[in-house]
N, C-alpha and C positions, 0 to 999 in steps of 0.2 A: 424519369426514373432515377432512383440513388445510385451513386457506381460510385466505387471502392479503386484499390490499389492491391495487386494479386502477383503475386511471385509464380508464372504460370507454368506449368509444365508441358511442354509441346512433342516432346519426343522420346522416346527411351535414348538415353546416353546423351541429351541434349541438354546445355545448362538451361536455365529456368529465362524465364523472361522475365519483364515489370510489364505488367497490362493492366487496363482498366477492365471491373468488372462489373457486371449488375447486382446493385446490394438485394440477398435476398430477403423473405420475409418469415420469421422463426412458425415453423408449421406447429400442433401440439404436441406438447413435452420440450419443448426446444429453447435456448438461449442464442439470442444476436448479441454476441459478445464484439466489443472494438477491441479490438488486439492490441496490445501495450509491448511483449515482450515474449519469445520464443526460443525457446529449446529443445537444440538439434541432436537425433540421435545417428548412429552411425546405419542404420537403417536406410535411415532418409535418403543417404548417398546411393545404398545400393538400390535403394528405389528410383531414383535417378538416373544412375549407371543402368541398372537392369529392368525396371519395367517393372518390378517386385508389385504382386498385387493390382498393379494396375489396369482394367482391362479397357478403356478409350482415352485418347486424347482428344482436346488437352483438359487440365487437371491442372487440381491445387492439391498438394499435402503436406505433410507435415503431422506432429503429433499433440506435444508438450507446451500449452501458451498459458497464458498470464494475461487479464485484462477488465475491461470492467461492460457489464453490463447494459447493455440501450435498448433492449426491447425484447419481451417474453410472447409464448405462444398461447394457448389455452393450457387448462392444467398444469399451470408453473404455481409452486407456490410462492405467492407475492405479500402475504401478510401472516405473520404468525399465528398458530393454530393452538386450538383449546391448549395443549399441551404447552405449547410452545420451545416443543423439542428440536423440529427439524429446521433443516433450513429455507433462509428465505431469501428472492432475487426482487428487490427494487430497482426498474430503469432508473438510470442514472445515478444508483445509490451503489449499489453490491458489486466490490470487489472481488473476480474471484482468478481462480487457479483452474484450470480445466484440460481433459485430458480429450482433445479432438478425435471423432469420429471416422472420421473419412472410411478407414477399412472395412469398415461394419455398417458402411453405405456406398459400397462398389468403390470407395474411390471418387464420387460426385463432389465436385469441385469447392461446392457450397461448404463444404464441412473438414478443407485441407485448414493445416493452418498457421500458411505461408501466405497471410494478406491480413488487412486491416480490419475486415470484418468477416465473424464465421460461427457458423451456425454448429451448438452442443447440443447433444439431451443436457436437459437440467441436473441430470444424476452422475452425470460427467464432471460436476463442476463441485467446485469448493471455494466456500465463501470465505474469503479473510478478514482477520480482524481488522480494527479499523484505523492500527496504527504499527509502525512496526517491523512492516517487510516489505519490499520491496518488489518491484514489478521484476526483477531479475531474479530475485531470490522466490518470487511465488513461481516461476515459471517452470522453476528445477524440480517441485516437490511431485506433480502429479502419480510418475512413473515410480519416484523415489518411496513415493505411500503407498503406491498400489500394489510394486512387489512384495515386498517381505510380509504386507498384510496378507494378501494371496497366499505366499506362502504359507503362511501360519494354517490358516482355513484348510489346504489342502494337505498340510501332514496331519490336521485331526486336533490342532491346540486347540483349546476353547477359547473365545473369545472373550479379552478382562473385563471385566465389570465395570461400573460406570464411576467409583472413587479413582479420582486421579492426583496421584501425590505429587507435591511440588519437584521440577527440575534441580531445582537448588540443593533440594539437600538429597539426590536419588546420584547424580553423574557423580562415577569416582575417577582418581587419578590411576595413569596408566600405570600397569604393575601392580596396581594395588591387591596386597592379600587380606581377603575378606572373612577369614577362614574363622571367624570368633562371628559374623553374623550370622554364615553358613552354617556354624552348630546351632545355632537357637533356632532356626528354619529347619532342622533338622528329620524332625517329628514326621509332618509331612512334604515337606518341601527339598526332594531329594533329584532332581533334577537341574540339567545345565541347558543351555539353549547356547551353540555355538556359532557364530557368524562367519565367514570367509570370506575375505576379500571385505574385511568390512569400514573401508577407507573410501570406496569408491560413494556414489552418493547413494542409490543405492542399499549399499552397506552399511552406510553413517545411518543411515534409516533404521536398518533392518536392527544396530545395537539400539537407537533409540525403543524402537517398538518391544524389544526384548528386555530390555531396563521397564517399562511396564508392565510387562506379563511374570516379570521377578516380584514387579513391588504389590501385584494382583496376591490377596491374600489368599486368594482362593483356587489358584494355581500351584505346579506344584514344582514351580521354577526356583531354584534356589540361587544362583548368580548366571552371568552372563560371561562369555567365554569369546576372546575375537582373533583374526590372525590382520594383522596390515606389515604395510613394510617399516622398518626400524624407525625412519624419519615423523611417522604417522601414529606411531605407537600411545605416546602421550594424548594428543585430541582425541584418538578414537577412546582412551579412558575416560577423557572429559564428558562424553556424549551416555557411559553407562557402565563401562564393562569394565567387571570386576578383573581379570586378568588379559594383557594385549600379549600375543605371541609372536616374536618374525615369523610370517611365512617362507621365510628365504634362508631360515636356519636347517640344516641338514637334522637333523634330529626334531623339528618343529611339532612330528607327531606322536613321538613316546613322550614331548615337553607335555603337550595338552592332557596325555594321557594320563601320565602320575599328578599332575596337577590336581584333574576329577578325582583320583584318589585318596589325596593327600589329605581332600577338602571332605572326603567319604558322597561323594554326588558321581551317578551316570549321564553319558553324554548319550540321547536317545535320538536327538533332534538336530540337526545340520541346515542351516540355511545358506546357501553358497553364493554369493552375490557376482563373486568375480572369482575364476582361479582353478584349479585342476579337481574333477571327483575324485579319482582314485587320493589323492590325501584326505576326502573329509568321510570316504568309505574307511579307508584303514584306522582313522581315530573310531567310528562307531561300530568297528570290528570286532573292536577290545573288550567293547562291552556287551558283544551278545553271548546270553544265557549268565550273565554277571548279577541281573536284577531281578532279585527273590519278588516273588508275583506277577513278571510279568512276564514267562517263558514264552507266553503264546504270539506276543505281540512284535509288530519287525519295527529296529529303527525305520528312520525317516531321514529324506533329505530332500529338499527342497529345492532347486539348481534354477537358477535366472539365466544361464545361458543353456543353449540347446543339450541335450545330453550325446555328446558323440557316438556315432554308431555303434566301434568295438568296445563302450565302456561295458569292463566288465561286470556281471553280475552277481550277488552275495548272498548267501542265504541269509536271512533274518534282517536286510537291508532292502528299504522300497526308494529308488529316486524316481522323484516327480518332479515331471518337467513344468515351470510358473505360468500359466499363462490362463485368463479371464475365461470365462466359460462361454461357448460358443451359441449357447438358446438367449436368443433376447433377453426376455424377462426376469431371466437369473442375470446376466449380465449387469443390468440396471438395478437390480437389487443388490448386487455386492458393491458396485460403484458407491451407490448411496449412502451404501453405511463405511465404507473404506474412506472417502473422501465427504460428503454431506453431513457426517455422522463425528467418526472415530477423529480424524484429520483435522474438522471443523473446532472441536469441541478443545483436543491438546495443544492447537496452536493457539485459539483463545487464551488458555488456562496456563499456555506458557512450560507446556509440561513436554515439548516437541520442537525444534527449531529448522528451518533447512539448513541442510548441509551438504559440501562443505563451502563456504564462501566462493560468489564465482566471479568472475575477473572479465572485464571489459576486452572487444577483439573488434568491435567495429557495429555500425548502427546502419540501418534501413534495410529493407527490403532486397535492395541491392548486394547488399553484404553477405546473402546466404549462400551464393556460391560458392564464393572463396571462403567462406569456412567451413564448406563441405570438404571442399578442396581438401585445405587443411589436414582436417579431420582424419580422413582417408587416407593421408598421406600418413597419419599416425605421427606428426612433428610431437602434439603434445598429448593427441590421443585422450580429447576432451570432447565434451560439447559444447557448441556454441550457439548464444541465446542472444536475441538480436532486439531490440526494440523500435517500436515506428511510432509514430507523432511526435519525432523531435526529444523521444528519451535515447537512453544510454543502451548498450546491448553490451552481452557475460558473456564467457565462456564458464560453461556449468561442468562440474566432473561426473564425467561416468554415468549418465543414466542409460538404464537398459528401454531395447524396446520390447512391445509385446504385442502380440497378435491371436486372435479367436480362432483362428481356423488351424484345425489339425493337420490337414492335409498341406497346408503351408506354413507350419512352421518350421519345417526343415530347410527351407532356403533362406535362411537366415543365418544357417551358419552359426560360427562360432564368435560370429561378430563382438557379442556382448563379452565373451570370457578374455576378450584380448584387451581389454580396454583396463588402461596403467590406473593406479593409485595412490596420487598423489597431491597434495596441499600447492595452495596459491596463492597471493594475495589478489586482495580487490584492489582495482581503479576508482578510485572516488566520481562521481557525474561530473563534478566542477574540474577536475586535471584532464578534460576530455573538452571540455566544449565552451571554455572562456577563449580560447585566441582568435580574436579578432571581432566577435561576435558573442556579447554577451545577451541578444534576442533567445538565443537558443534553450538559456534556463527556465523551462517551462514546470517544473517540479512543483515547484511551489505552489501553479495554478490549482493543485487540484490534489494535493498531499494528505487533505485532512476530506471527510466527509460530507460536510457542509459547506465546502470553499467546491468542490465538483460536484453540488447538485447547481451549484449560481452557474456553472456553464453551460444550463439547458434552457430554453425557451418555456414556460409551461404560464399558465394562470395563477394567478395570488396565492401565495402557498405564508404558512408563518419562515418557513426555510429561509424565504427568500427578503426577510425581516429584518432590518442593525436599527436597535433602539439609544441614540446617545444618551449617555450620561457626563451630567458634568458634576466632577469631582473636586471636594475644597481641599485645602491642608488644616481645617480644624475637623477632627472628628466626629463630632458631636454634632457638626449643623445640621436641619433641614432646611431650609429656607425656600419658599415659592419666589417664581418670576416672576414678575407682573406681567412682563408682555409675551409672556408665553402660560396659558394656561395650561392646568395640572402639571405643569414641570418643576424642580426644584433640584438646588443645587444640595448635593451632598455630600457629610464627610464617611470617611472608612467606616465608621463605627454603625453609618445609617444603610449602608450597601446591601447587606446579607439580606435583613428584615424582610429590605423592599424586592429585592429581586427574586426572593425565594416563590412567593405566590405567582407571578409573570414568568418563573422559569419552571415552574409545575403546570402552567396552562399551556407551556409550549414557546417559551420563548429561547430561540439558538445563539443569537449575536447579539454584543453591543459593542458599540465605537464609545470610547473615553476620552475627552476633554477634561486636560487641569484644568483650575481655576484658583492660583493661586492669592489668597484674602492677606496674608502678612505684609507687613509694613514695606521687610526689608528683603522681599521673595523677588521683587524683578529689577532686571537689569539692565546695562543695553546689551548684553550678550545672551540675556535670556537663559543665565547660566541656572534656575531651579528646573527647568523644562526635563533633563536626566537624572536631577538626584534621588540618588539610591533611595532618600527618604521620602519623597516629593509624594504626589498622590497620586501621581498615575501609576509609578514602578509600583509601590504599595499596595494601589488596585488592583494590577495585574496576577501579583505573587497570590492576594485575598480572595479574589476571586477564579482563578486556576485551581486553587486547593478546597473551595469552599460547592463552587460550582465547576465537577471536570470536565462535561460534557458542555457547556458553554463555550461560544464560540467567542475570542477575542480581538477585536480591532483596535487601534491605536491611533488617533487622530496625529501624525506629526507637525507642529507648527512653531513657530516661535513669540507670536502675537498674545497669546497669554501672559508670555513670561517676560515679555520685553516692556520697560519702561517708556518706551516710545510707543508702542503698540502695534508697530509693523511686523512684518510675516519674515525680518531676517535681519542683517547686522546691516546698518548705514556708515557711510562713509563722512565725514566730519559735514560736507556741506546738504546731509541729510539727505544723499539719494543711496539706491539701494545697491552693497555690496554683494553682487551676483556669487563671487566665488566665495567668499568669509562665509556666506550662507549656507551656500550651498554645506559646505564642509561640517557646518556647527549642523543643520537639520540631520544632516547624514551620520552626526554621532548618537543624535538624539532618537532616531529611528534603530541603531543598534544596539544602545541600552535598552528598549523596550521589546525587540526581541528577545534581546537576553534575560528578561527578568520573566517572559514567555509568552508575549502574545503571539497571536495566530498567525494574525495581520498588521502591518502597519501601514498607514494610508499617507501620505506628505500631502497636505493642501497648502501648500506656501506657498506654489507657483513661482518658484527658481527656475530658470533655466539650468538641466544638466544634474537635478537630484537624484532624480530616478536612478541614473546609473551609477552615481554615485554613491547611493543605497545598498541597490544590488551589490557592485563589487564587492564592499564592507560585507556585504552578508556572503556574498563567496568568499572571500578570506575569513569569514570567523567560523564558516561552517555550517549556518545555518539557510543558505539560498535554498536547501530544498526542501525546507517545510516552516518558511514563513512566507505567507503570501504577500505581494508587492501591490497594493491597491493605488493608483494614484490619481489624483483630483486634475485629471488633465485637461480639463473644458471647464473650470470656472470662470462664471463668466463678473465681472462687478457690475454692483448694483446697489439698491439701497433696501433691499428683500432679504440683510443677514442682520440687520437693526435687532431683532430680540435676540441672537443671536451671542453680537456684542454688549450686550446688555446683562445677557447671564452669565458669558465667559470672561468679562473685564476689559474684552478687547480692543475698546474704540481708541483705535490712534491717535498721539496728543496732539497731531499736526500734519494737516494735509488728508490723502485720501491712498488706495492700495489699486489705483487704474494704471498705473504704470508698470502693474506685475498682474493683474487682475486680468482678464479678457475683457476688450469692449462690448457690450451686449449684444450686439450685431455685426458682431466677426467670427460668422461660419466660416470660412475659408483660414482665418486663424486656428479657431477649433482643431478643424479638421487635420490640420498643422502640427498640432500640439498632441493631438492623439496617436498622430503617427512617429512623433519623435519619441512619445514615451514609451509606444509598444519596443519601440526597437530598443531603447534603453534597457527593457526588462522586464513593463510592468506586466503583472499579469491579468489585472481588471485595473478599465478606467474608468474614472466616474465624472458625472456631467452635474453641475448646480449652477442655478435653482433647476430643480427637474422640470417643472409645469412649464418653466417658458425656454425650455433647449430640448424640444420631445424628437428633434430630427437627429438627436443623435446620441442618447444614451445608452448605455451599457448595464453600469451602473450608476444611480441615480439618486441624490440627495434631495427631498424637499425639505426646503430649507424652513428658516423661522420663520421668515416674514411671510412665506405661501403658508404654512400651519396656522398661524395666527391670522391670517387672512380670510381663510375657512373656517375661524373659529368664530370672527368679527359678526363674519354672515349667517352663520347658523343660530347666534346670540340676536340678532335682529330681525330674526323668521323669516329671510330672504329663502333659503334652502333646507333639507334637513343634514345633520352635520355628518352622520353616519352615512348618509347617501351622495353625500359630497367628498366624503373623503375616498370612497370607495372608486368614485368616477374619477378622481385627481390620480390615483394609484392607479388606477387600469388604464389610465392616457399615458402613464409611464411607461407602464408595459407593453402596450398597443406600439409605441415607438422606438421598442426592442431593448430595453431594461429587463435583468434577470435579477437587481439586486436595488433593494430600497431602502436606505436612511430617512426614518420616520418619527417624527416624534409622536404618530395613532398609535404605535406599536402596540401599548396595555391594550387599549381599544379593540384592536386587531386580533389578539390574542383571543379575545371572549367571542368579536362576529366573528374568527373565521370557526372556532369551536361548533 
């Protein structure tokens, strides 16, 4: 049976444990999500301390995570529908944000989510884009989206319409007077939507969501209105709102009041995120019986923390207390469109961001105590968001919690209204997890969509496909190989053409190989290998911009580019300088990030590149979303002959077994695989594929195995297609998730 890693709860008032548990299996409607990163509310603690909701031990809880997808129940939808409106969960593909269960299932340990793996309704969850945000930043948003849209639902707003105007030109700066766009809205658009406390995250939402129901034409919101504290004042303008007020200024509610008038707009609407009612009753005081037509109707307020007992009562004033409707099937249906729907669609379209940025406090499992601790103690009076498999963990500001049950939400307290409002900066991943041990940057492995489906085991998929190309610096060529059928080299000019039909039939990745044809293009330093103008940087810029959704590898070598034709810099009596190489491959791998591949791959076979890679890419910034491929079981042989033949690389003298692996050194291999993981890498790949199947990962068949299957199929020995497909499946069969192919066109049409 599978088992997990569970942050347990064993006692009221008892810290949590680390226990192993049994991974369960997602029942229908459900998500088996791997949990990436979590966010603690102030809840949690007293759930903890008290017992809150709980009725057996032991238990998992928790609320707010961040994670990705690995396995669906019946009734998930897993492929896009006629419409192709809602959302969809692909294992191994769909990133989402999700807002854990547990309380709306006793408490069943299965659905805390305070462990590595745990089970959502699917309507709980919200799928992320595919680039973007971060596992700490998605983890902040669930409760941040669910209030203030709740809210809105329950004072009677109508919900905006499906045109969503750009970010860019809707957020204004703090203070800003709007009072000339306010007249032209004037007609019908004579309403204000005012936020409180709208610094916290929360809040920052709650002006985001309100800057949309402004820009809803159909609404009949005319600006947005917010209170935070002085230091805060500016961002929270950045996010929407037409006018920021201190909440801490003694006069802060006759400020807001002549404001709405100044601007000729009523305040009917109050969403209170954080902060006292009696100030956002006495602003919407001012205005009952002030708005011709609508005598009959009461303001509204909306309050995210509990509404305390003696708060007074108003006439023409309704406060209602935030919290998800307690019947099932309403529940899941507002889920759905709150976060499936609304959440999905403005994070896409960029119309939505989390906020506000949350700040690293410590990582694992382990860590959630002490920043309950914390928490409770009120030092910073924040949340803290933790991440497990080796990522980073936040501290996230101010999310509120929420619960279904009426008769329980009173012991919750004022917890939510006490929590401060204020800005932070982030901890970068890399000022956390370089000293000593740079294995720990795993970001990279799995940053992009197609780089985290390679870390699944599955059957021949095109996914799991890198078709090389080698690239000339004349434009204009195509030229065929001889000893590689249907290959040819190509220049910029021939790339688009050819790739357009292969990347319409499904193809994701290719690996690039220069191949420099000029005179005076190689050196012994191999110094065309980075130039700006060279063909690979060129390729990469060409086809990033041409093809987005393409995935891009980076062959790094120096053997192209070297007039010698070796894989690095020699030393005068022509043996191989370990560290000149090492240095020169490692600047050449971060030019080709920089210009924007996905991946760069080193096959030189230096001792000591790998890290030397990484570091570079932690200092330039880029470690966590370039993946680190590295060719760490090559083994030499005489199976890369068409190889050198296409790429120019047969060395002028001698052979490359002194940096090559001996054909029959597993124990080497194995050697080199374990020095590289630690260096950084995040896949290794093994060549020739067909004769090292004990130990691939990923896995190159090289030229001389393609042209080997090509010789036999040409001589009616086999058929070529049913050969090639059995040389691939013996790859896979000995644990390869990822294939460098030159069947790839091929592949593309069978696996269609």
């Amino acid at each position: 049976m599978a088992t997990h890693l569970a942050a347990v709860s064993l006692a009221k008032g008892e810290p949590f444990e680390v226990q192993t548990r049994p991974t369960p299996k997602p029942g229908p409607g459900e998500l088996l999500i791997e949990v990436k990163s979590v966010a603690l509310n102030p809840a949690d603690g007293i759930m903890r301390a008290q017992g809150l909701f709980i009725p057996a031990y032991p238990t998992v809880i928790g609320f707010d995570i961040s994670g990705l997808v690995i396995e669906v129940g019946e009734n998930v939808p897993v492929g896009a529908t006629d419409e192709g409106l809602g959302p969809v969960f692909r294992p191994g593909f769909t990133r989402v944000a999700a807002y854990a269960a547990s309380v709306w299932r006793s408490c069943a340990p299965d659905y805390g989510a305070f462990q590595e793996r745990c089970l959502v309704p699917w309507q709980h969850a919200l799928p992320l884009p595919d680039e973007g945000i971060s596992w700490n930043q998605a983890a902040t948003l669930p409760v941040a989206v669910e209030v203030p849209l709740n809210a809105w639902d329950l004072m009677g707003v109508s919900r905006m319409g499906e045109a969503i105007v750009s970010s860019s030109s809707s957020a204004v700066s703090a203070g800003a007077d709007t009072s000339g766009e306010v007249q032209q809205n004037k007609e019908h658009k004579r309403d204000v939507l005012l936020i409180w406390g709208a610094s916290s995250s929360v809040g920052t939402m709650g002006v985001q969501t309100a800057r949309l129901l402004r820009e809803d034409r159909d609404s009949s919101f005319a600006a947005v209105y917010a209170t935070a504290g002085a230091a805060n004042r500016k961002y929270v303008g950045t996010l929407g709102a037409d006018r920021v007020f201190d909440y801490k200024e003694p006069q802060v509610v006759d400020a807001i009041v002549s404001a709405a008038r100044e601007d000729g707009l009523v305040i009917r609407h109050c969403f209170l995120a954080t902060g006292q009612l009696a100030q956002c009753q006495a602003v919407l005081k001012a205005f009952i019986g002030k708005d011709q037509g609508r005598e009959g109707q009461k303001a509204k307020i909306g309050s995210a923390p509990v509404i305390p007992s003696g708060a007074e009562e108003i006439d023409g004033i309704e406060t209602i207390f935030v919290v998800p409707p307690t019947d099932e099937s309403e529940r899941l249906a507002q889920y759905q469109y709150w976060l499936g729907t609304w959440a999905r669609k403005n994070l896409a379209n960029g119309t939505i961001r989390p906020s506000p940025e949350p700040r690293v406090v410590g990582k694992g499992l382990e860590a959630i105590n002490a920043g309950l601790d914390e928490l409770l103690r009120g030092i910073d009076n924040r949340l803290i968001s933790q991440q497990l498999n080796m990522s980073f963990s936040n501290l996230v500001s101010d999310l509120a919690f929420r619960d279904t049950h009426d008769d329980r939400s009173s012991q919750i307290s004022h917890v939510r209204s006490q929590a401060t409002a204020r800005s932070c900066t982030s901890t970068t991943a890399t000022s956390v997890s370089i000293s000593g041990d740079i294995s720990s940057q795993l970001h990279s492995g799995y940053s992009h969509p197609l780089s985290r489906s390679w870390q699944a085991e599955r059957q021949l998929t095109k996914e799991m496909l890198i078709y090389p190309l080698f690239i000339t610096d004349n434009p204009d060529e195509e030229t065929p190989i001889p000893s590689l059928p249907n290959q040819y080299r190509r220049g910029l000019n021939r790339l688009v053409p050819y790739l357009k039909p292969l990347v319409q039939k499904g193809l994701r990745s290719v690996i690039l190989f220069g191949v420099p044809l000029h005179p005076s293009a190689k050196d012994a330093l191999g110094t065309a290998a980075d130039d700006p103008s060279g063909p690979v940087v060129q390729a990469i810029r060409l086809l990033r911009s041409r093809f987005p959704q393409l995935y891009i590898v980076t062959d790094v070598c120096l053997c192209e580019y070297t007039s010698h034709g070796h894989c690095g810099i020699l030393r005068e009596d022509g043996t191989l300088d370990n560290a000149q190489s090492v240095d020169r491959i490692s600047d050449v791998a971060i030019a080709y990030a920089a210009a924007g591949a996905h991946c760069v791959a080193p096959s030189d076979m230096n001792d000591g590149r790998v890290r030397a890679i990484k570091l570079k890419l932690i200092e330039a910034g880029m470690a966590h979303r370039v993946l680190l491929m590295s060719y760490s079981a090559k083994f030499s042989g005489c199976l890369y002959g068409p190889f050198r033949d296409a790429a120019g690389s047969v060395p002028s003298f001698g052979d490359r077994r002194c940096y090559q692996l001996p054909p029959g050194g597993r124990g080497l291999a194995r050697r080199a695989i374990k020095r590289d993981i630690g260096e950084g890498a995040d896949i290794i790949m093994v060549k020739p594929a067909n004769l090292a199947q004990d130990l691939p990962i990923a896995a190159y068949q090289v030229s001389g195995e393609y042209a080997m299957i090509h010789a036999g199929a040409k001589a009616g020995v086999f058929d070529l297609k049913a050969m090639a497909f059995e040389s691939t499946e013996g790859i896979l069969r000995a644990g390869a998730g990822i294939v460098v192919s030159y069947f790839v066109p091929e592949f593309l049409d069978w696996l269609s």
